[in-house]
C-alpha positions as CSV (number, residue, x, y, z in Angstrom):
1,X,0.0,0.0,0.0
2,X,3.0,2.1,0.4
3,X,3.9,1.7,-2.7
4,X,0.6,2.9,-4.0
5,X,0.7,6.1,-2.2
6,X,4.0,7.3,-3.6
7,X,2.8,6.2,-7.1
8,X,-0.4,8.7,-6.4
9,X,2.1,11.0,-4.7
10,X,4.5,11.0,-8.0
11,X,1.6,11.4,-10.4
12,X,0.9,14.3,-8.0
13,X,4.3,15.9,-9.3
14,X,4.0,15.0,-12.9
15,X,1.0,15.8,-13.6
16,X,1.5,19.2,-12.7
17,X,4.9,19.4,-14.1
18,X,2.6,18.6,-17.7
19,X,-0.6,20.1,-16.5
20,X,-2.4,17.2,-16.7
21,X,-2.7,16.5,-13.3
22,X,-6.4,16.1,-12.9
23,X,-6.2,13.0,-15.3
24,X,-3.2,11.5,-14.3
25,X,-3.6,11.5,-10.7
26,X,-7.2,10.6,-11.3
27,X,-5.7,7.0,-13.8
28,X,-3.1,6.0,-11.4
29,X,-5.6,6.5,-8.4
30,X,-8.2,3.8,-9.9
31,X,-5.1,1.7,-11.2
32,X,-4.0,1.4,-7.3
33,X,-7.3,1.3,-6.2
34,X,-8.0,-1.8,-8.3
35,X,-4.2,-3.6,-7.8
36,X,-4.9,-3.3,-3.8
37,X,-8.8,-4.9,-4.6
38,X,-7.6,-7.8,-6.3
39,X,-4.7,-8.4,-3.5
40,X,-8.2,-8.5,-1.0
41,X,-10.3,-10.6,-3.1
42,X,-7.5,-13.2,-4.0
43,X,-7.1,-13.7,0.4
44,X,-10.8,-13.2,0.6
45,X,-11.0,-16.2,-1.8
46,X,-8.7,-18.5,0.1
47,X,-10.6,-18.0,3.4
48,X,-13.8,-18.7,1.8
49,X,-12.0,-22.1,0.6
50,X,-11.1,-22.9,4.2
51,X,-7.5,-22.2,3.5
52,X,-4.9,-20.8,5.6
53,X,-4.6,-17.1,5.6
């Protein structure tokens, strides 16, 4: 998750270095968003099979 909030934090700085900040910050937010989701959903799957977390 770390990782995730520097990559938000670094589109921060490009985008405004190429004023597109708004959209690039806004892309690499739902690309984290959904890389930390399916991290959750694959665990959520194994303890709905019983498995050990």
């Amino acid at each position: 998750m770390l990782y995730g909030i520097l990559a938000i934090l670094a589109s921060v700085v490009i985008g405004l270095l190429l004023h597109i900040a708004v959209l690039l910050v806004t892309t690499v937010t739902l690309f984290v968003a959904s890389v930390i989701a399916a991290k959750f959903r694959k665990v959520f799957t194994k303890m709905e099979a019983g498995k050990k977390v």
